[in-house]
N, C-alpha and C positions, 0 to 999 in steps of 0.2 A: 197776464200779458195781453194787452191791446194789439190786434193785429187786422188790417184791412188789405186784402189781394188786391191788386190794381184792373184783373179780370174777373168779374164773378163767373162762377159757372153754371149755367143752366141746363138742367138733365131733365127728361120726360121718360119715368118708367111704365111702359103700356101692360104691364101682367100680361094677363093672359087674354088678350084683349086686339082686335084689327087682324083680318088673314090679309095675303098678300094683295088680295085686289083693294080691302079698305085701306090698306098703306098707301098706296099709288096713291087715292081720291086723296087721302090726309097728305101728304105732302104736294099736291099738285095746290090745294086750297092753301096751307100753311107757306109755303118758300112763297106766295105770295105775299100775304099780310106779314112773313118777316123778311126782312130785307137784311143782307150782311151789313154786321158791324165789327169793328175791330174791338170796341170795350166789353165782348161777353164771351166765352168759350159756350156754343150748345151742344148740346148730346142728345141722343133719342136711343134708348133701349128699347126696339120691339122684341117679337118674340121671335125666337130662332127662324121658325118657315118662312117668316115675314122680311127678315134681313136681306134677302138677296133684293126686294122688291124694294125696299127701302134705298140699300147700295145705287138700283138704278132710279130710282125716281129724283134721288138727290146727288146725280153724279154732277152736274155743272153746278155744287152747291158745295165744295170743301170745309166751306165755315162751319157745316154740320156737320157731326161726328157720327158715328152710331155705334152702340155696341150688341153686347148680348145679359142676358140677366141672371145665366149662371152657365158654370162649365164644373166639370168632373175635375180630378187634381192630377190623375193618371194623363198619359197621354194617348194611350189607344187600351182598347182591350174589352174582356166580355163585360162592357155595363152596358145593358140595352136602354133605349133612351137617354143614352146620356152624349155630352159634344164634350171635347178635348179645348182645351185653348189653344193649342196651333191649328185646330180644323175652325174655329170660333175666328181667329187673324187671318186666315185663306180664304174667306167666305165674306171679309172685308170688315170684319170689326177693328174697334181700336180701343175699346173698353169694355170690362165685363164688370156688373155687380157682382159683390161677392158678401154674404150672410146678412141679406136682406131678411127682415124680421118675418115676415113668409115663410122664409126659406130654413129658419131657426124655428119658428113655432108650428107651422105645418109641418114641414118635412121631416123635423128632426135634426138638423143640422148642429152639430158641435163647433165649438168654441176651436176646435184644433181643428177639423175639415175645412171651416171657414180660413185658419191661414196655410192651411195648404192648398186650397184655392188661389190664394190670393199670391203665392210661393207661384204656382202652374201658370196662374196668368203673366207673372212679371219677366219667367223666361219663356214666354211667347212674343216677348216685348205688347203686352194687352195693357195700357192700364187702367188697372184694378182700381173701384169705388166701393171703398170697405164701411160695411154698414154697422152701427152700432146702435143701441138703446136700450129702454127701461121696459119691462111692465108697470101697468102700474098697482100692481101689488108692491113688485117693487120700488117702486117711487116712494109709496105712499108708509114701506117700511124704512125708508129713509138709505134706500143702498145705492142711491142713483151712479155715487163715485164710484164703489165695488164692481158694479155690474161694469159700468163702460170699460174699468180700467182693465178689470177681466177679460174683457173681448178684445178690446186694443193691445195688450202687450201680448194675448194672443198672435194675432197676426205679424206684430212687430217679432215675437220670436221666433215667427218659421222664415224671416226674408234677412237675407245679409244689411249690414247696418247702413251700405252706402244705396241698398234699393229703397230705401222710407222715402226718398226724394222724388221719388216715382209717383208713389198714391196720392190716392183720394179718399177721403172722409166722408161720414154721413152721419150725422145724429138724427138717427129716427125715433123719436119716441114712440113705442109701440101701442099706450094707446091712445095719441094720437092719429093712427094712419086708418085710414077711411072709417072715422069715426065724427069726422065733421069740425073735430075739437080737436085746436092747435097749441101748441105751447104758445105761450107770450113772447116775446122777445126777449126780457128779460130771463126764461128759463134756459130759450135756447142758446145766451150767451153766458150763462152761468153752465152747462153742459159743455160748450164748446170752449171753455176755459179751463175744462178737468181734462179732455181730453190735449190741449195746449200744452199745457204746464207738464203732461206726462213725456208728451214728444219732448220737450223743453229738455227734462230731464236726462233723457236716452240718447241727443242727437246736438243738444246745445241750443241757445235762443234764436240764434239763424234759421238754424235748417230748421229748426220747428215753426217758424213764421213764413215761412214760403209754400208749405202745406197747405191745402187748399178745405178746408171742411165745411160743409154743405148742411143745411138742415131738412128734411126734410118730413113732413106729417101735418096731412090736410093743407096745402099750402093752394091758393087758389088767386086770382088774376086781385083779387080784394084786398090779399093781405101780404101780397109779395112783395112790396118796395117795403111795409115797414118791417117785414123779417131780413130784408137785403140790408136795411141799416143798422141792423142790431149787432154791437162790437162783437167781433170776433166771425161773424159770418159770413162766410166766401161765395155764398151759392146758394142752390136751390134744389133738390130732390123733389118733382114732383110727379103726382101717382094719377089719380084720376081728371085732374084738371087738364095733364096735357092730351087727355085723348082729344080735345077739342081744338085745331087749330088754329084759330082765332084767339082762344082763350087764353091758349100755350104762346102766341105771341106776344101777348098784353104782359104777362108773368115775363119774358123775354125782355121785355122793353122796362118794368118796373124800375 
């Protein structure tokens, strides 16, 4: 199924990366070199401390979004360190990642936490940009469909059938991400077709075409217009390119 959004989305995940005074500098330099447009949705995930800073730095700037890059599934209770998604939307977010390959390979995060993540953010009205991908051990054993479809109808099973129209997608190939080395276009629209044809399935050819999924791994200001044209791809997930705001504009404008 051929499918082109009429908005791409552009997202900038900073890890663990900018405390609140480098946030200010970065968007005092970035809202300049980008200017609002009405043909792109942007996002900018800093990291939690950083959000408030971000909230003000881009308050006369609504076309930028911000979220947070993970939340707990509980909504309050004994997890130290951990943020809720109604305390994550009070604090001025409007989107959180959820089972970013990070956060599945460092942390340990399961295939059923990520959609009860993803369940916690939707009735905080958050929404949710549901990360999926390969190793590539697994790639290279040929499971690339098994793996995404496992993590996808993960999330898809913990959210009632009329909240799908809410998310957001990410096909991260995990080793691609800060590893320099991108999928081709060709891969990331042969991924972004597994994961299509799944929704396809579960929700009908509509509502699986209004879905926005994003690619996202090693994407930099060089290779972001021909990953933007590659069928089937809505967006952008990018990791270390957008710390730079200049650089994160040019990716913006691709």
């Amino acid at each position: 199924m051929s499918h082109r959004v009429r908005r791409p989305v552009i997202a900038g995940n900073w890890k663990m990366n900018k405390s609140p005074g480098e946030t200010t500098a970065f968007f005092r330099e970035f809202l300049r070199a980008h200017q609002p447009r009405e043909d792109r949705t942007v996002i900018v995930f800093p990291p939690s401390l950083s959000l408030a800073a971000a909230r003000v730095a881009a308050l006369e700037r609504p076309d930028v979004g911000l979220g947070v890059q993970n939340i707990h599934w509980e909504a309050s209770g004994a997890f130290t360190g951990e943020v809720s998604a109604g305390m994550a939307a009070d604090a001025g977010a409007s989107y959180v990642l959820a089972g970013h390959s990070e956060r599945r390979h460092i942390f340990g995060e399961t295939d059923e936490q990520v959609g009860r993540k993803v369940a916690a953010a939707l009735a905080a009205r958050l929404v949710p940009v549901a990360c999926v991908g390969e190793t590539l051990d697994e790639r290279r054993a040929d499971r690339l469909r098994d793996v995404l479809l496992r993590q996808l109808d993960a999330v898809l099973d913990a959210i009632p059938a009329d909240a799908a129209e809410k998310l957001v997608l990410a096909y991260e190939p995990v080793w691609a991400i800060g590893t320099g080395v991108n999928a081709t276009p060709a891969d990331a629209s042969d991924a972004h077709r597994i994961l299509r044809d799944r929704l396809a399935e579960r929700y009908g050819a509509s509502a699986a075409g209004e879905l926005p999924i994003l690619y996202g791994g090693s994407v930099k200001p060089d290779n972001a217009a021909e990953l933007l044209a590659a069928d089937g791809v809505d967006g952008l997930l990018v990791g270390g390119a957008s710390l730079d705001p200049a650089g994160f504009a040019r990716i913006i404008a691709a």
